[in-house]
C-alpha positions in Angstrom: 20.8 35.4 -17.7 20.7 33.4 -14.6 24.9 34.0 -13.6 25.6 35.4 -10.0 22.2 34.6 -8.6 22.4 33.5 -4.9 19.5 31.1 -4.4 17.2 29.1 -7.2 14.1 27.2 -6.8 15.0 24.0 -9.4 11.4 21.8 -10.3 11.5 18.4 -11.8 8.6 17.0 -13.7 7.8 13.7 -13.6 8.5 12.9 -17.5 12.2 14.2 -16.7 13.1 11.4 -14.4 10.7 9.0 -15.2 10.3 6.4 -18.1 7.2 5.4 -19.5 6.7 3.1 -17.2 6.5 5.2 -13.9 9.9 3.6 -13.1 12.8 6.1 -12.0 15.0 6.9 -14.7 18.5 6.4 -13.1 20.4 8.1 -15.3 18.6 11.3 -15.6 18.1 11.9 -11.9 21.7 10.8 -11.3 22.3 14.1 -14.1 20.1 16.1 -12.2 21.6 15.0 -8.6 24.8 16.0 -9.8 24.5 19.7 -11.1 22.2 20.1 -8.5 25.2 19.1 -5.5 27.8 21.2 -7.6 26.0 23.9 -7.7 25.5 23.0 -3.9 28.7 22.8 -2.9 29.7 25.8 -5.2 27.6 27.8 -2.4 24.4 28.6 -4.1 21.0 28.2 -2.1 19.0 25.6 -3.8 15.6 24.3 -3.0 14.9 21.4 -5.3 11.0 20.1 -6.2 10.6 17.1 -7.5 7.7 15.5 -9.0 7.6 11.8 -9.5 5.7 9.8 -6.2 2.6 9.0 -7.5 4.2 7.6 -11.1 6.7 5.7 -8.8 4.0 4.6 -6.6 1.8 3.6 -10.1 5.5 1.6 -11.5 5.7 -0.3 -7.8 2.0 -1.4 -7.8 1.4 -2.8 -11.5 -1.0 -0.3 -12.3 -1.4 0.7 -16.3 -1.9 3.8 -15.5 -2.3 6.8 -13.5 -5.3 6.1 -11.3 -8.5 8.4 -11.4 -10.0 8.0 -8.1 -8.2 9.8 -5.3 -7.8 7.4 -2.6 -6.1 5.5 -5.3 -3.6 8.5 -5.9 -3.5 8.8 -2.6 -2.0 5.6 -2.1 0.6 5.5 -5.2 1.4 8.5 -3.7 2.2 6.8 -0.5 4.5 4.1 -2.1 6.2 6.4 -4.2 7.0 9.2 -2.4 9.3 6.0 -0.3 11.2 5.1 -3.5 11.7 9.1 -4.7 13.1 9.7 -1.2 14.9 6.3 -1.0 16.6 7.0 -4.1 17.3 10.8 -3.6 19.1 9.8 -0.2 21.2 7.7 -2.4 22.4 9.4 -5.0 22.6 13.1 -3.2 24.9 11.1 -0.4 27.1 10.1 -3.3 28.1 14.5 -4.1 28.5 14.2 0.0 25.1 16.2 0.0 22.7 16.1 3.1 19.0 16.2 1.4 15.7 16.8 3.9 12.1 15.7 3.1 9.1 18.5 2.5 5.8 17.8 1.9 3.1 20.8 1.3 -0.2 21.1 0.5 -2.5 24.5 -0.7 -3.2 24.5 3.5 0.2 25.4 4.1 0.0 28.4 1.8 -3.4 29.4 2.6 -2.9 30.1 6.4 -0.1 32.9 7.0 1.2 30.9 10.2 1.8 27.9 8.3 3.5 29.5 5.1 5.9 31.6 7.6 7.0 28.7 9.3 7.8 26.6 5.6 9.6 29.6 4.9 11.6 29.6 8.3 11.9 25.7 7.6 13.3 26.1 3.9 15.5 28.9 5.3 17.3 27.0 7.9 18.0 23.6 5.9 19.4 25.8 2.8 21.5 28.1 5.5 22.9 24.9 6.8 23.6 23.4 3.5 21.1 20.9 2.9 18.9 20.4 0.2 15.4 20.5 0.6 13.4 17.5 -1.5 10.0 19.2 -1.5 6.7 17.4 -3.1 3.2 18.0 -2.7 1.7 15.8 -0.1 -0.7 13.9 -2.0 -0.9 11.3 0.2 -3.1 13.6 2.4 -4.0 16.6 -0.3 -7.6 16.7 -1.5 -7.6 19.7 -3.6 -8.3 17.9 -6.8 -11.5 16.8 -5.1 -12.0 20.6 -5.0 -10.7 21.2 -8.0 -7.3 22.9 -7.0 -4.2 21.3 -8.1 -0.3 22.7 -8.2 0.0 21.1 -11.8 2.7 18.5 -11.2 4.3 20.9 -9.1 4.7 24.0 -11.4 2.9 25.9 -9.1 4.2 25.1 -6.1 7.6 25.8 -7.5 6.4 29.3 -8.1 4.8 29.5 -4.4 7.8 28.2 -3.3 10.1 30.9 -5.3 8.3 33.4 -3.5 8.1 32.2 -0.2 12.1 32.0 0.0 12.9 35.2 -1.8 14.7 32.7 -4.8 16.4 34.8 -7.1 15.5 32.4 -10.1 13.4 29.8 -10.6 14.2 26.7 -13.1 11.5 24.2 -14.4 12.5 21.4 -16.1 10.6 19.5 -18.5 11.1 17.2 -21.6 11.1 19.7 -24.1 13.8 22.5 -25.1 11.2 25.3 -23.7 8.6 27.2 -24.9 8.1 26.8 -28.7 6.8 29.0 -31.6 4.6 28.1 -34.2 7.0 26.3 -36.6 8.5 23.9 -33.6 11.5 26.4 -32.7 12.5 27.4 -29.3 11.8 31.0 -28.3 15.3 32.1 -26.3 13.8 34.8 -24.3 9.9 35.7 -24.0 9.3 39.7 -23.6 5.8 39.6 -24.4 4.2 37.3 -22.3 0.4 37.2 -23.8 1.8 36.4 -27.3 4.0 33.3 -25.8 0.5 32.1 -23.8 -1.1 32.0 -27.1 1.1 29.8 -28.2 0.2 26.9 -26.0 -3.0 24.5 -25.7 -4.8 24.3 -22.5 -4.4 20.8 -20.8 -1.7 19.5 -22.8 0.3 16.8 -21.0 1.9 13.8 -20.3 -0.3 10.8 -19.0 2.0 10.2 -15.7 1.7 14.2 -14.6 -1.0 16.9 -14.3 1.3 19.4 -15.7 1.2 20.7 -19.1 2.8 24.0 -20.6 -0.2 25.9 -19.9 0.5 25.0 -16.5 4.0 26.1 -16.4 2.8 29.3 -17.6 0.9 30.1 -14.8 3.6 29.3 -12.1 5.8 31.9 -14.8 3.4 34.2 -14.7 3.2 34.2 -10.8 7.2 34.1 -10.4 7.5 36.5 -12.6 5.1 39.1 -11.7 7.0 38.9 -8.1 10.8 39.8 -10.0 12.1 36.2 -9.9 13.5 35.4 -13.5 12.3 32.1 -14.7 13.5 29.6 -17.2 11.9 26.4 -18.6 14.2 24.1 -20.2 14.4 20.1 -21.1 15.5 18.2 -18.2 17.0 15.5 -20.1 19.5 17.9 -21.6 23.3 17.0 -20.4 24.5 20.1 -18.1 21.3 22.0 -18.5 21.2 23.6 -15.0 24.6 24.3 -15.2 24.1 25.9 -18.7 22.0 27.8 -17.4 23.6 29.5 -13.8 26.4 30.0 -16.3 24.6 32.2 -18.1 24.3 30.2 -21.4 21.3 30.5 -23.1 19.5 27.1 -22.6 15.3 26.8 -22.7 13.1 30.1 -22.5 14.2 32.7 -20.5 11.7 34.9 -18.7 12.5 38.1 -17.3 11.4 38.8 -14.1 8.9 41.4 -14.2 8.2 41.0 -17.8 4.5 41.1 -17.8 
């Protein structure tokens, strides 16, 4: 499936890496860390997105939950996009891996200037071998306000995946991918409107605003531009790797498979 490709776009979400709490979940990023720098060092192009800040930022500040007003997301954002880093730097130096901080909003999409020079940025760290730790910038992002949002990152991944020509794109979640009717994991998806029906709008976890019908829609987008997608459980021991190795782990989606 995904064997031989060149350069991936890998996503996080936040329930991968996080516990309940908000608090990182060492082990599982430390899992992630490490295909993610083998892969690295095995000379594939990876651009990494990682959700996360504002449930770090929620752990660091005693808060119950995920806030509701936006200057109050706006500032777990802040304090957790310092950890995420802070603990990215860490574990990436540990593989000998170089990591470097991006931060996006729907502005830097939007305007053809700015999305040419992300895509120049991206470029130049992956050619040089480092790893780019991208996030949406919510500490300065207002879109919910207008009622935009990337969806916990699933579709900037996609954006992303398109700006930088990625060959595949890999969203990991919590769950084994997308599943039919009876709870089973469907391998591959050929007919994408039959697979959409299978999800509820605005399921999701209380520390994200992602959901399955979110990740659909960054597929959908990937897909429609020839990038082959996959959405697998995070948690899952060697799941990235699985999958480069063309193992079939999560649901597969062809590019172009519309």
């Amino acid at each position: 499936m995904l064997q031989d490709v060149r350069r991936v776009v890998v996503k996080v979400g936040t329930h991968a890496i996080a516990k309940a709490s908000g608090r990182p979940d060492y082990a599982a990023l430390r899992r992630v860390v490490s295909q993610i720098s083998a892969l690295r060092k095995a000379g594939v192009e990876i651009v990494f997105v990682s959700s996360g800040a504002v449930a770090a930022g929620v752990e660091a500040l005693g808060l119950k939950s995920r806030p509701k007003e936006t200057c109050d997301v706006q500032m777990c954002a802040a304090v957790g996009q310092a950890r995420c880093i802070f603990e990215y730097e860490k574990l990436f130096a540990q593989f000998g891996v170089k990591i470097g901080q991006v931060l996006l909003t729907h502005g830097d999409f939007e305007d053809r200037r700015r999305a040419q020079n992300v895509r120049r940025s991206l470029d130049h760290l992956v050619k040089a071998g480092i790893v780019p730790v991208v996030n949406e910038n919510d500490v300065v992002a207002d879109e919910e306000l207008r009622g935009q949002t990337f969806g916990d990152n699933d579709w900037l991944s996609s954006l992303i995946a398109k700006l930088v020509k990625a060959d595949a794109l890999v969203i990991l979640s919590t769950v084994d991918g997308l599943l039919d009717a009876e709870g089973r994991r469907i391998p591959v998806v050929t007919d994408f409107r039959a697979a959409a029906r299978l999800v509820r709008a605005g399921q999701k976890g209380s520390l994200s605003k992602g959901g399955m019908d979110s990740k659909l829609k960054a597929v959908k987008n990937a897909v429609s531009s020839g990038i082959d997608v996959v959405v697998a459980n995070g948690r899952r021991p060697h799941v990235i790797e699985m999958l480069l190795a063309g193992r079939s782990a999560g649901t597969f989606f062809p590019g172009s498979a519309l």
